[in-house]
N, CA, C and O atoms as CSV, one atom per row, in Angstrom:
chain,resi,resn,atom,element,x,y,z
A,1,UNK,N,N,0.821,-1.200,0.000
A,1,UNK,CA,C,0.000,0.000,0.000
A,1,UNK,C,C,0.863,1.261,0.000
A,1,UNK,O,O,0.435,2.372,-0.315
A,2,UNK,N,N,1.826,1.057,0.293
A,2,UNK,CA,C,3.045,2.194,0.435
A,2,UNK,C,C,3.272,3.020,-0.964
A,2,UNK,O,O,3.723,4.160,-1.074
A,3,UNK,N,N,2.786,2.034,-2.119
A,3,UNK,CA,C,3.288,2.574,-3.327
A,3,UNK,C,C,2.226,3.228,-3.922
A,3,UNK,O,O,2.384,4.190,-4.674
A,4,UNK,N,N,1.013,2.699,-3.588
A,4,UNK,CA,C,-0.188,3.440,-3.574
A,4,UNK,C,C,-0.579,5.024,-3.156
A,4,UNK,O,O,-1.158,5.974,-3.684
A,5,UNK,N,N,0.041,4.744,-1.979
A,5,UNK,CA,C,0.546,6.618,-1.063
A,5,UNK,C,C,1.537,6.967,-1.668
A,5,UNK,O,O,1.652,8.192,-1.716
A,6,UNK,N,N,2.380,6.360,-2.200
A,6,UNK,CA,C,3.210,7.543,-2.911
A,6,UNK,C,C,3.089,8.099,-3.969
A,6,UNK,O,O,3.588,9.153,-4.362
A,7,UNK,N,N,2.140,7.110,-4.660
A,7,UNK,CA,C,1.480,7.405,-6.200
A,7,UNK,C,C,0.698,8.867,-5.645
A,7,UNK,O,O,0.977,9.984,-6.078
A,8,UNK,N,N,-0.094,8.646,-4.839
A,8,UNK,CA,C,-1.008,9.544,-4.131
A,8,UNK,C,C,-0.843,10.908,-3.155
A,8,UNK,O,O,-1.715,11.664,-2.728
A,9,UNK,N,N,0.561,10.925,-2.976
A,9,UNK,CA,C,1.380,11.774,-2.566
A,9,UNK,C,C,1.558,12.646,-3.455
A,9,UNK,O,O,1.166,13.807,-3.336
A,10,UNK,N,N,2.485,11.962,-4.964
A,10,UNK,CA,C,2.803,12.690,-6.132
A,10,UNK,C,C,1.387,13.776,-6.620
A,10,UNK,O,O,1.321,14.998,-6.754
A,11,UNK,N,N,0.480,12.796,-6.773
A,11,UNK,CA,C,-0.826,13.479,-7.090
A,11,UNK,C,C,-1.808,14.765,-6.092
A,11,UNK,O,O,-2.634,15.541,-6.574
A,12,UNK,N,N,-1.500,14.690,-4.980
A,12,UNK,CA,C,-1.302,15.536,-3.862
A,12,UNK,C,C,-1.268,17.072,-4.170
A,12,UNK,O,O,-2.041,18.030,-4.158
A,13,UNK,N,N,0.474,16.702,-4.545
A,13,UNK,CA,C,0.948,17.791,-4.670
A,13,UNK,C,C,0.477,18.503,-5.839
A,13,UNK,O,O,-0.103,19.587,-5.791
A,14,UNK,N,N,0.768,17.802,-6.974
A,14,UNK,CA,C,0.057,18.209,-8.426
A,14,UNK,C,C,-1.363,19.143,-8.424
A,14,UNK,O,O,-1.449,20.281,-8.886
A,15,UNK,N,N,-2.205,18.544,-7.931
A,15,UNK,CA,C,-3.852,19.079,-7.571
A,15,UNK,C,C,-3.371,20.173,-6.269
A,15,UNK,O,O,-4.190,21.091,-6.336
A,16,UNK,N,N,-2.862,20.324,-5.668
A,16,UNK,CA,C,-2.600,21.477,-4.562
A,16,UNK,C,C,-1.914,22.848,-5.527
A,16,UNK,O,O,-2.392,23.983,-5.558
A,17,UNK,N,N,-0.800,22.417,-6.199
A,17,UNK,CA,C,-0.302,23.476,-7.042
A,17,UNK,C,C,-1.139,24.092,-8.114
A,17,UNK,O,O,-1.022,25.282,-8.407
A,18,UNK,N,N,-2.256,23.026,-8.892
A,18,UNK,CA,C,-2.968,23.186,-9.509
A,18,UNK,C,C,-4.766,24.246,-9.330
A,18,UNK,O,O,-5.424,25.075,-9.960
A,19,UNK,N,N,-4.810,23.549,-8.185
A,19,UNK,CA,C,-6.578,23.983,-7.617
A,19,UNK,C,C,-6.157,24.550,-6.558
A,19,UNK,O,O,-6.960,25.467,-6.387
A,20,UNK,N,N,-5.214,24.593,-5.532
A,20,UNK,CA,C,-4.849,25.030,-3.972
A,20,UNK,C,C,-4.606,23.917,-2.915
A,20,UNK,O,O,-4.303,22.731,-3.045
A,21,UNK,N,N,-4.826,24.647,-1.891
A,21,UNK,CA,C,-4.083,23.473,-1.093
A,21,UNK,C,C,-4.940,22.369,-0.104
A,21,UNK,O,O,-5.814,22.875,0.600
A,22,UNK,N,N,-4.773,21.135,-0.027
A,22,UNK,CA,C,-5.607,20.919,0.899
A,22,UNK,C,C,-5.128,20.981,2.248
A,22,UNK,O,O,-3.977,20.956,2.684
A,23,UNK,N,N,-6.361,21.078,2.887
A,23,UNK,CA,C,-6.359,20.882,4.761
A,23,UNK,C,C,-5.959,19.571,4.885
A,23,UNK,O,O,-4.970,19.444,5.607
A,24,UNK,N,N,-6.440,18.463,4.378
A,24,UNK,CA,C,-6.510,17.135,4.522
A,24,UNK,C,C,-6.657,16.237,3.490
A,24,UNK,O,O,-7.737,16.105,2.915
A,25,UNK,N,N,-5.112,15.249,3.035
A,25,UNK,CA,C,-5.551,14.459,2.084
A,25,UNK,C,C,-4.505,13.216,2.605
A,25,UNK,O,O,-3.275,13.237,2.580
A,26,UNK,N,N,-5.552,11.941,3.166
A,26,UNK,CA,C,-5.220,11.012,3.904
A,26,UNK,C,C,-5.531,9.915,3.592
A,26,UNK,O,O,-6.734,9.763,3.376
A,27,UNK,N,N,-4.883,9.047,3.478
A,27,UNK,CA,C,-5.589,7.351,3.759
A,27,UNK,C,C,-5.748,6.491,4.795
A,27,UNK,O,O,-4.843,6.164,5.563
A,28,UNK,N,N,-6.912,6.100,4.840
A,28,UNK,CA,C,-7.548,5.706,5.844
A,28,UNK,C,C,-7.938,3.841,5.934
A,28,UNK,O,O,-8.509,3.308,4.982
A,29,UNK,N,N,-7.617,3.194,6.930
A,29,UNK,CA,C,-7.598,1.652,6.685
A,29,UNK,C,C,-8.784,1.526,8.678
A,29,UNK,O,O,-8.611,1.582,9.895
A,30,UNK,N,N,-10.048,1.308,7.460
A,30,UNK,CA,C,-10.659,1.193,8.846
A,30,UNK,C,C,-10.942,0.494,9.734
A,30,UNK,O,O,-11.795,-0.245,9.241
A,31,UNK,N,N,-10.723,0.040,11.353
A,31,UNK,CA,C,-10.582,-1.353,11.588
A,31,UNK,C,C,-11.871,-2.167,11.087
A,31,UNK,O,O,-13.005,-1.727,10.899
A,32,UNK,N,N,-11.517,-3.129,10.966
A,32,UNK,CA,C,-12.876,-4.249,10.562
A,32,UNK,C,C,-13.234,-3.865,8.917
A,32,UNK,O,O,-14.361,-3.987,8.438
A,33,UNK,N,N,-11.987,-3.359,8.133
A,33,UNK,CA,C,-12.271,-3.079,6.628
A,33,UNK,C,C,-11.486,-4.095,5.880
A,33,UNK,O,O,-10.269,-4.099,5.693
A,34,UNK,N,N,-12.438,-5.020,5.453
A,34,UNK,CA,C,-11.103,-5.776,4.522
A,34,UNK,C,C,-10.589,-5.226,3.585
A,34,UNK,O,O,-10.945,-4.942,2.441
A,35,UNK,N,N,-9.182,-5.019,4.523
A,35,UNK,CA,C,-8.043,-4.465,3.319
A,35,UNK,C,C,-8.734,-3.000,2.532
A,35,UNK,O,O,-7.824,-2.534,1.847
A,36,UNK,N,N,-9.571,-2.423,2.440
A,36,UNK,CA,C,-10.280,-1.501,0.952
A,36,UNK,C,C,-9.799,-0.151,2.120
A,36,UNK,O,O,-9.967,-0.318,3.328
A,37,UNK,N,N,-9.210,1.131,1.575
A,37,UNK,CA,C,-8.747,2.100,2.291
A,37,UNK,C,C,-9.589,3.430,1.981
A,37,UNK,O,O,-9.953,3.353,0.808
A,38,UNK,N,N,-10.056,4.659,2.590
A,38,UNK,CA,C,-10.538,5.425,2.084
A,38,UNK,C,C,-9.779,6.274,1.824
A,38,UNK,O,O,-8.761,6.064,2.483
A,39,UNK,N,N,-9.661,7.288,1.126
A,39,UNK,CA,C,-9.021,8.659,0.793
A,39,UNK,C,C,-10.101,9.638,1.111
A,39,UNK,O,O,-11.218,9.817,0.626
A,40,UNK,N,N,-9.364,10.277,2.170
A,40,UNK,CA,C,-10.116,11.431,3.150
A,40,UNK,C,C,-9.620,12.393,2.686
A,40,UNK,O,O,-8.405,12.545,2.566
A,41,UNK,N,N,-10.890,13.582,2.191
A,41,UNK,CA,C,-9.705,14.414,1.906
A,41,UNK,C,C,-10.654,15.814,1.813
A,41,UNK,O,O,-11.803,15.755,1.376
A,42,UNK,N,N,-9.949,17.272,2.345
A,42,UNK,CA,C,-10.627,18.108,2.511
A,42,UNK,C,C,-10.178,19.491,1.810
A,42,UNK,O,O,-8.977,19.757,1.756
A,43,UNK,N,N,-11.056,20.292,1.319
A,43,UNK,CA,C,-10.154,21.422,0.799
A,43,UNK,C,C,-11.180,22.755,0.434
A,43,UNK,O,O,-12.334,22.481,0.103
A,44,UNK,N,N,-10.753,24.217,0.494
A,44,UNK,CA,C,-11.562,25.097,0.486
A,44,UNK,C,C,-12.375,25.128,-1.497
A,44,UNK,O,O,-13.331,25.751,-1.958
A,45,UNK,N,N,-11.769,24.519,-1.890
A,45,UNK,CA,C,-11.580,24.351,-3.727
A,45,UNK,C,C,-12.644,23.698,-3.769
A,45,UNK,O,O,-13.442,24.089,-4.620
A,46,UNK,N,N,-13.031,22.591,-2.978
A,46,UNK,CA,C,-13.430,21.503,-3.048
A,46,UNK,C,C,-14.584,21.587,-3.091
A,46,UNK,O,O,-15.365,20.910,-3.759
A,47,UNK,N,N,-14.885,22.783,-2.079
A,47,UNK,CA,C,-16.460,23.228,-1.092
A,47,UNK,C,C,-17.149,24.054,-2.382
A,47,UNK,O,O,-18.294,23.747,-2.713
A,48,UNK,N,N,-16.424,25.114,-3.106
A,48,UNK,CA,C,-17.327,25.763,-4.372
A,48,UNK,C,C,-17.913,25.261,-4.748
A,48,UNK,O,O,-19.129,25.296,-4.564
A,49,UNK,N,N,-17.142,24.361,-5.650
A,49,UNK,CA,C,-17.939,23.552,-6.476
A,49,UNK,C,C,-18.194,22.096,-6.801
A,49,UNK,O,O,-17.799,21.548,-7.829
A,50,UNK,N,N,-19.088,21.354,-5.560
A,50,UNK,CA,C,-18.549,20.483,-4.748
A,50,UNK,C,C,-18.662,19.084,-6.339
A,50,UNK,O,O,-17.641,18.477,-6.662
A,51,UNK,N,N,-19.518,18.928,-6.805
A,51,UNK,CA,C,-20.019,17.576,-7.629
A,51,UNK,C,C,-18.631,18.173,-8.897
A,51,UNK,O,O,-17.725,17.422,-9.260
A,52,UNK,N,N,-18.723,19.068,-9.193
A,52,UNK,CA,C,-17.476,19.095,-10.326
A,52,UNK,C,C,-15.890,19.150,-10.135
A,52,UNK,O,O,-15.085,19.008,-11.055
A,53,UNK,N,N,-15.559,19.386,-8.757
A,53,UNK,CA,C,-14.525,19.316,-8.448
A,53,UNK,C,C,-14.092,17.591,-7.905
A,53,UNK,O,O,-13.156,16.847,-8.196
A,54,UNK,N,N,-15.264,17.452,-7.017
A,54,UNK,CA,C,-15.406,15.988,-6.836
A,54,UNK,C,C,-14.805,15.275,-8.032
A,54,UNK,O,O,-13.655,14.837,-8.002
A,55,UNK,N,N,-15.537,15.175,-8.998
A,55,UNK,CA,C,-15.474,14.319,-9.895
A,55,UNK,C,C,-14.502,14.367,-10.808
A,55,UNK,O,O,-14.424,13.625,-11.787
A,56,UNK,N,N,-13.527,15.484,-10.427
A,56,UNK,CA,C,-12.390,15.982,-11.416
A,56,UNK,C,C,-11.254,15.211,-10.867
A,56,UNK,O,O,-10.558,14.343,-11.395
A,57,UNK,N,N,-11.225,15.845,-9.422
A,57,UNK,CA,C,-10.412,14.463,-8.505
A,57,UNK,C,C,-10.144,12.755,-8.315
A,57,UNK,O,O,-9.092,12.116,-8.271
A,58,UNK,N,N,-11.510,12.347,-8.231
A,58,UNK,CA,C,-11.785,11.116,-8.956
A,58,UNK,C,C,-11.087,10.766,-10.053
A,58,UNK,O,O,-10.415,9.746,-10.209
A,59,UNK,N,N,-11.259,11.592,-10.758
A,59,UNK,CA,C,-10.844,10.761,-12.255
A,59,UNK,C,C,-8.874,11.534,-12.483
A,59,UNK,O,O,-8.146,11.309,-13.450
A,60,UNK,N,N,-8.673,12.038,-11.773
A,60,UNK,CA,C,-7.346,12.468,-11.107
A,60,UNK,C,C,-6.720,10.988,-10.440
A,60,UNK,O,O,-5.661,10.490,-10.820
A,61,UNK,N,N,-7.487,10.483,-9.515
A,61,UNK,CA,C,-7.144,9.255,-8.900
A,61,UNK,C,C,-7.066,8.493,-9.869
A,61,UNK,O,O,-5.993,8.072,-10.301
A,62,UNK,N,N,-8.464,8.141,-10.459
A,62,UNK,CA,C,-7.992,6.520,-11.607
A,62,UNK,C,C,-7.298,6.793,-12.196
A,62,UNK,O,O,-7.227,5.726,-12.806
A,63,UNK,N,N,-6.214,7.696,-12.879
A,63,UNK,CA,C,-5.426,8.235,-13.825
A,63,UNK,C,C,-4.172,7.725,-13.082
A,63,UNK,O,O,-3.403,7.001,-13.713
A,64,UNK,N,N,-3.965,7.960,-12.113
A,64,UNK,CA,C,-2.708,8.013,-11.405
A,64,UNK,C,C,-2.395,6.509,-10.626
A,64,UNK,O,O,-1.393,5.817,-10.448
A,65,UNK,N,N,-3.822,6.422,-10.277
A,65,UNK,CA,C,-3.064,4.127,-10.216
A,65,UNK,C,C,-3.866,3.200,-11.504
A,65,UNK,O,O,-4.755,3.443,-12.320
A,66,UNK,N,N,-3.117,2.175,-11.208
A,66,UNK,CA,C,-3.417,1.104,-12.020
A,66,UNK,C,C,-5.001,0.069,-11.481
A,66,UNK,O,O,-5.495,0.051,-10.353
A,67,UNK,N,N,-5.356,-0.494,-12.399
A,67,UNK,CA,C,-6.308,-1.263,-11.756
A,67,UNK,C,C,-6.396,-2.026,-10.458
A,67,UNK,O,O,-7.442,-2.018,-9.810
A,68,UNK,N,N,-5.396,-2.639,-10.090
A,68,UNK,CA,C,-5.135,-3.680,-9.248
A,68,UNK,C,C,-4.452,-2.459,-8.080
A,68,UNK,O,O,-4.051,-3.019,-7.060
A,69,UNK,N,N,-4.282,-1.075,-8.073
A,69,UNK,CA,C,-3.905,0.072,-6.638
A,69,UNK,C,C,-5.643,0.278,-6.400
A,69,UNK,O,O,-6.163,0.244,-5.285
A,70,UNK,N,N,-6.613,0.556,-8.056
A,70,UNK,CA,C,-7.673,1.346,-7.684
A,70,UNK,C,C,-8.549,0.428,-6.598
A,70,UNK,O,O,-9.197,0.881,-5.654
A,71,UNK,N,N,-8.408,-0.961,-6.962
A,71,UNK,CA,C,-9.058,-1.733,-6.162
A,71,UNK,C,C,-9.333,-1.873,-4.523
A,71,UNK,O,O,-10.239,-2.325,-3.822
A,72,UNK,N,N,-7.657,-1.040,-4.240
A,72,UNK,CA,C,-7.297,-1.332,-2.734
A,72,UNK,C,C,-8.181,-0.189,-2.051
A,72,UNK,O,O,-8.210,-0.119,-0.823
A,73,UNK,N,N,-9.131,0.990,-3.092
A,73,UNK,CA,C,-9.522,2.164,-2.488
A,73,UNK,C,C,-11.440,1.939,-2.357
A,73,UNK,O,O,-12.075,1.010,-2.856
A,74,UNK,N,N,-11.807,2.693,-1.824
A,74,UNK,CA,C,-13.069,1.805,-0.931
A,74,UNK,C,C,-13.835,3.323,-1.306
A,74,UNK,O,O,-14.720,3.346,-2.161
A,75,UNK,N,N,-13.529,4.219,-0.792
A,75,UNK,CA,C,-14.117,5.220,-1.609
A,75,UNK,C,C,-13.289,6.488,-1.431
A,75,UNK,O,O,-12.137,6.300,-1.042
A,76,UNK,N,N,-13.733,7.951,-1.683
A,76,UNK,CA,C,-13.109,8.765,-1.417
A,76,UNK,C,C,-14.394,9.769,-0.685
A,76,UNK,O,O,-15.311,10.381,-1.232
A,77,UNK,N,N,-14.049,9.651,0.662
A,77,UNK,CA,C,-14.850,10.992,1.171
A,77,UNK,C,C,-14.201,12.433,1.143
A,77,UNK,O,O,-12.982,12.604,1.153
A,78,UNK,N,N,-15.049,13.362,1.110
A,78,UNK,CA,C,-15.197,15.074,1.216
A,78,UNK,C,C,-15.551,15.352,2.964
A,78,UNK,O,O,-16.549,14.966,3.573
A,79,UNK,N,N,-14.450,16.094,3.470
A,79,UNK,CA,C,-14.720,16.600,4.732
A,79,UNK,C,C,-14.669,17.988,4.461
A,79,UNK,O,O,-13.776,18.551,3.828
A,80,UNK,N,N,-15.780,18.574,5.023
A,80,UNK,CA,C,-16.375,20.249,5.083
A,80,UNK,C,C,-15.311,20.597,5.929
A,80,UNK,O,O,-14.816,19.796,6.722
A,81,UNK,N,N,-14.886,21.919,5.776
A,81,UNK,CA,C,-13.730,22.456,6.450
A,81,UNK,C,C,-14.214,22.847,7.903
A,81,UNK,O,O,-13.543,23.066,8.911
A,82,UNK,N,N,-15.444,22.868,7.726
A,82,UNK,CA,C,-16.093,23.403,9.015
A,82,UNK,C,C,-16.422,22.379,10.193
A,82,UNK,O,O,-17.002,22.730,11.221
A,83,UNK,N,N,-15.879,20.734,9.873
A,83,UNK,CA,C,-16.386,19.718,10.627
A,83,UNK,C,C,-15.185,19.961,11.837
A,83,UNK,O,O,-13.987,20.172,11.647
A,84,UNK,N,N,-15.799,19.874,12.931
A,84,UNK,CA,C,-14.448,20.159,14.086
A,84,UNK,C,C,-13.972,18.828,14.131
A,84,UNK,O,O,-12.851,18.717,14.628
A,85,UNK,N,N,-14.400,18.014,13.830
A,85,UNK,CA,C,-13.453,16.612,13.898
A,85,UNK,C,C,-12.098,16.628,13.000
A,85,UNK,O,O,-11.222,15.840,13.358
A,86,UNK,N,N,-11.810,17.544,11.738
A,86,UNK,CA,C,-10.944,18.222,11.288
A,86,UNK,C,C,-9.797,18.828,11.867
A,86,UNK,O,O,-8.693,18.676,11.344
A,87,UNK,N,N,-9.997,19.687,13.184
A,87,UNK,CA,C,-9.529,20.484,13.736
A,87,UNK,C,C,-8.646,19.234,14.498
A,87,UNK,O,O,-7.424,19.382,14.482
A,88,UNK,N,N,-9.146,18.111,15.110
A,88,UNK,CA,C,-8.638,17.426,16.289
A,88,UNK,C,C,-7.361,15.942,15.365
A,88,UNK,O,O,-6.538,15.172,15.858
A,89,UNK,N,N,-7.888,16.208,13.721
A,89,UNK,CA,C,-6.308,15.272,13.263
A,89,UNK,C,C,-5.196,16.463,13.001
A,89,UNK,O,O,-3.999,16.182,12.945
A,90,UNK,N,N,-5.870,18.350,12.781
A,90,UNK,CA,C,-4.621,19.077,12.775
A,90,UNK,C,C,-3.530,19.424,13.799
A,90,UNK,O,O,-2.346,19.761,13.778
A,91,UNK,N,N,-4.776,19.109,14.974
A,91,UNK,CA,C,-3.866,18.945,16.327
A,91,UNK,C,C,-2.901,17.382,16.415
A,91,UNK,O,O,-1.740,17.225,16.792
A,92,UNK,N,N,-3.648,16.630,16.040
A,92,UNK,CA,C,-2.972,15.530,16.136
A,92,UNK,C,C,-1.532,15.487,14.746
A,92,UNK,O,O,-0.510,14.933,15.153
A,93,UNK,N,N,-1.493,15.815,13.830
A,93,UNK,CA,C,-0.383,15.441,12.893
A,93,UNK,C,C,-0.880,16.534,12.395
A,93,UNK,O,O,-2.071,16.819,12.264
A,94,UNK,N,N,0.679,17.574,11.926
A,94,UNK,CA,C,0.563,18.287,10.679
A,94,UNK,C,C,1.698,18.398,9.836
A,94,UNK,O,O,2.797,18.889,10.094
A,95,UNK,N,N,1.223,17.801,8.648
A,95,UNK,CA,C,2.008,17.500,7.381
A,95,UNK,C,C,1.406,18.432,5.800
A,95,UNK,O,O,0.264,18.780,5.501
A,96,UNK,N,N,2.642,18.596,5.094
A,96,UNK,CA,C,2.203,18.631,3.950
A,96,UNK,C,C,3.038,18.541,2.946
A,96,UNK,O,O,4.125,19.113,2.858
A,97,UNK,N,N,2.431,17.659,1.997
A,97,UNK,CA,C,2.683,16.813,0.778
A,97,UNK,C,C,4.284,16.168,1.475
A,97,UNK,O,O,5.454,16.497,1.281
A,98,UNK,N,N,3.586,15.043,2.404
A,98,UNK,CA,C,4.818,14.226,3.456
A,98,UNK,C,C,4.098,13.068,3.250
A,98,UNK,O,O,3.113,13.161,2.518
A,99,UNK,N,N,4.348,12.084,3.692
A,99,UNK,CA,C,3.768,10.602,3.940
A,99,UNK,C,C,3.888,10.031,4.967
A,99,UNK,O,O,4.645,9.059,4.973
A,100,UNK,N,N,3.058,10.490,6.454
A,100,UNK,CA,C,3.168,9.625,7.439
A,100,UNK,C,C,2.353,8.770,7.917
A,100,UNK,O,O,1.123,8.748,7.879
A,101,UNK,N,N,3.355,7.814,8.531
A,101,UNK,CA,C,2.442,6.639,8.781
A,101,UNK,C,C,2.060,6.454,10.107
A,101,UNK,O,O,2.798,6.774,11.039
A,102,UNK,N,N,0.530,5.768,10.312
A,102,UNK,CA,C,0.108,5.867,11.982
A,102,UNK,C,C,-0.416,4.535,11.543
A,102,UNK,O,O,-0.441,3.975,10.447
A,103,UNK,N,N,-0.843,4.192,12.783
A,103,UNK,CA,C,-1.385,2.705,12.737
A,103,UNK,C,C,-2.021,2.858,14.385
A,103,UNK,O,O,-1.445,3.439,15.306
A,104,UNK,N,N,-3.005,2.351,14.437
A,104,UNK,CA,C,-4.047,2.513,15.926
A,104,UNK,C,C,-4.385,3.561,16.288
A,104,UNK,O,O,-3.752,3.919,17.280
A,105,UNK,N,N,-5.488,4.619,15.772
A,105,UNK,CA,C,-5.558,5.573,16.124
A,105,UNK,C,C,-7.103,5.894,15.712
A,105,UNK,O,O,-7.788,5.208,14.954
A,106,UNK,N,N,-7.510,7.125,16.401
A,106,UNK,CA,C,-9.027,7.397,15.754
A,106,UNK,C,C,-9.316,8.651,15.282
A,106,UNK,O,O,-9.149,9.611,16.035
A,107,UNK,N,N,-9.810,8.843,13.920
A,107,UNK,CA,C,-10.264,10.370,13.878
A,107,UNK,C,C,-11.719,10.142,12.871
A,107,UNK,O,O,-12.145,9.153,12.275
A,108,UNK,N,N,-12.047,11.045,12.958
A,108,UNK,CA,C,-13.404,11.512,13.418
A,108,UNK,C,C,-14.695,9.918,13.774
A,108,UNK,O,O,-15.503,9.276,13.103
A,109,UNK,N,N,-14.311,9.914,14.873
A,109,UNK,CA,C,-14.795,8.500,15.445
A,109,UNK,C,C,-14.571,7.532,15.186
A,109,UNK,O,O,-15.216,6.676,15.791
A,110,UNK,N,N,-13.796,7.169,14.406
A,110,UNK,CA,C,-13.801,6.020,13.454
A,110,UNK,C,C,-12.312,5.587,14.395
A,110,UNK,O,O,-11.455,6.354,14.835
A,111,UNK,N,N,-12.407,3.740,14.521
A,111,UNK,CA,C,-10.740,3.152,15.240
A,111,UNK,C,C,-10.554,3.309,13.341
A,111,UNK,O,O,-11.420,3.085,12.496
A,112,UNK,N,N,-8.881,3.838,13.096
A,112,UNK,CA,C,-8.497,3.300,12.176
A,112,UNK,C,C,-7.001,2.230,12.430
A,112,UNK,O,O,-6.261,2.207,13.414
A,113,UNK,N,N,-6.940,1.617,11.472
A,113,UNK,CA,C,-5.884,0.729,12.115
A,113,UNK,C,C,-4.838,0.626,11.544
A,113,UNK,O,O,-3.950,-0.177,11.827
A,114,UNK,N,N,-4.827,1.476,10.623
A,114,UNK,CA,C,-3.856,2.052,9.523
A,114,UNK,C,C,-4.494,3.105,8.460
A,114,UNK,O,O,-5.507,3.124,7.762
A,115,UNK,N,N,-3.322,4.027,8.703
A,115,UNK,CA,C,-3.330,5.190,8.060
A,115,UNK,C,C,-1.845,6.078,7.571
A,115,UNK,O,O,-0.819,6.364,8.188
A,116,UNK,N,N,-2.338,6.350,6.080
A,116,UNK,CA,C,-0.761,7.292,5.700
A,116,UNK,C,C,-1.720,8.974,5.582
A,116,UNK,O,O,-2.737,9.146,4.911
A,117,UNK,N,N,-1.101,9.896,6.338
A,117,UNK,CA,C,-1.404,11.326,6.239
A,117,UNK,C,C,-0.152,11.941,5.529
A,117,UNK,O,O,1.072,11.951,5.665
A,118,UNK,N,N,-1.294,12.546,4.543
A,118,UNK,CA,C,-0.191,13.000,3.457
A,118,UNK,C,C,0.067,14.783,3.711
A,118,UNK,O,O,1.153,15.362,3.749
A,119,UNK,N,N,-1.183,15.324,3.847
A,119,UNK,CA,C,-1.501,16.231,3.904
A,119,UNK,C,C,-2.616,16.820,5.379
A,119,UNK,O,O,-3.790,17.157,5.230
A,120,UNK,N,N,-1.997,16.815,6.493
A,120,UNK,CA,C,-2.333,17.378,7.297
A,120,UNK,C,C,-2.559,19.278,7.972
A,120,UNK,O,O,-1.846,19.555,8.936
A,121,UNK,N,N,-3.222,20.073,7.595
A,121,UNK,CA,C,-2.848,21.473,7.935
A,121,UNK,C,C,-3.985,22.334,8.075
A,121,UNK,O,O,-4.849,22.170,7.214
A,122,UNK,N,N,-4.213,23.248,8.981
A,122,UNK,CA,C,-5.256,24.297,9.126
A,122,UNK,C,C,-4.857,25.282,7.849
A,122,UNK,O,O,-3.765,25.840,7.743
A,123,UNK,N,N,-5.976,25.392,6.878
A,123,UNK,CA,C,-4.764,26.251,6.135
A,123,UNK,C,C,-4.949,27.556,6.166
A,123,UNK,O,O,-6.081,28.009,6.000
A,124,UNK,N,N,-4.353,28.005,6.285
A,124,UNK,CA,C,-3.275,29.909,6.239
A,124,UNK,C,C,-2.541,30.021,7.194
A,124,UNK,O,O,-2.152,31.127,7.567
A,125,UNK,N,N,-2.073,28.479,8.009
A,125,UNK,CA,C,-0.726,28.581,8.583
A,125,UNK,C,C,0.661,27.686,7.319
A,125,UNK,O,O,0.551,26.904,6.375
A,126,UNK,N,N,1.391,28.107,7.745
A,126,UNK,CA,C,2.820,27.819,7.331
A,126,UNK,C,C,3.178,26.205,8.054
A,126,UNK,O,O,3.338,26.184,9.275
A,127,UNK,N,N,3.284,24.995,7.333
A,127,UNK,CA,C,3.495,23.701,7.881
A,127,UNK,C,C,4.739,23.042,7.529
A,127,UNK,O,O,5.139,22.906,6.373
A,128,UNK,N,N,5.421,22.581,8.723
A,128,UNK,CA,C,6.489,21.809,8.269
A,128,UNK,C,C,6.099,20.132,9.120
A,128,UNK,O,O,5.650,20.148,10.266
A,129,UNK,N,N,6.245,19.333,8.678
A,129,UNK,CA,C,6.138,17.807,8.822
A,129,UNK,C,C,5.962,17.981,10.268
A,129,UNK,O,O,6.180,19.111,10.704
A,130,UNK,N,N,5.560,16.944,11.194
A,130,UNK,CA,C,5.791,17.497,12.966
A,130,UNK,C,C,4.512,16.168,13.328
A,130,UNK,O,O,3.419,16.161,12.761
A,131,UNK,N,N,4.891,15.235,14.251
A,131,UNK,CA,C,3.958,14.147,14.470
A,131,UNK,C,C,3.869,14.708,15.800
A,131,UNK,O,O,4.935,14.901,16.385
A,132,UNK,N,N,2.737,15.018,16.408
A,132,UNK,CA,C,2.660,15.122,17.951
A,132,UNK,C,C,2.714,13.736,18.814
A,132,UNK,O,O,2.656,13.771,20.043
């Protein structure tokens, strides 16, 4: 799955330089999920224009893995910038366009039991990598 996040890392950055930046663009392995990971991912770009940007991203993703990476992905959720459960993974990890890895942990209610955070940040602060 490592190569998957890095595929997804690369692409990260690309769509951040491109559309802006995200707050949050993560993978998520939820306990009791066989194996299928979500891509969490949040951004002010995102919120305009939510079904066309959505779907631009999407097809951003299938572009960037192969059949047998797209498989390992379960879906891709949209988090509103305004959800405070947001606020409590920027306290917890802030990264951007980094690849870190957690394993046993929970955000926004959910046990996950593996996770790579690529993109962790409140944004209109200044972020350098930093695991609390």
């Amino acid at each position: 799955m490592r190569t998957v996040a890095e595929k997804l890392r690369e692409l990260e950055n690309r769509v951040a330089l491109e559309k802006g930046p995200f707050s949050l663009f993560a993978l998520f392995l939820r306990d009791g999920s066989p194996d299928r990971w979500d891509l969490v991912v949040s951004a002010g770009w995102l919120e305009k224009n939510k079904e066309e940007e959505f779907n631009s991203l999407v097809k951003s993703v299938q572009s960037s893995l192969g059949t047998e990476e797209l498989i390992l992905l379960s879906r891709v959720v949209v988090v509103d910038q305004e959800n405070p459960a947001l606020e409590a993974v920027h306290k917890a990890l802030r990264a951007e366009h980094d690849l870190v890895e957690l394993k046993d942990c929970n955000f926004f209610g959910l046990e996950i039991k593996h996770a790579y955070i690529i993109t962790s940040q409140k944004l209109g602060e200044t972020v350098r990598s930093e695991a609390s």
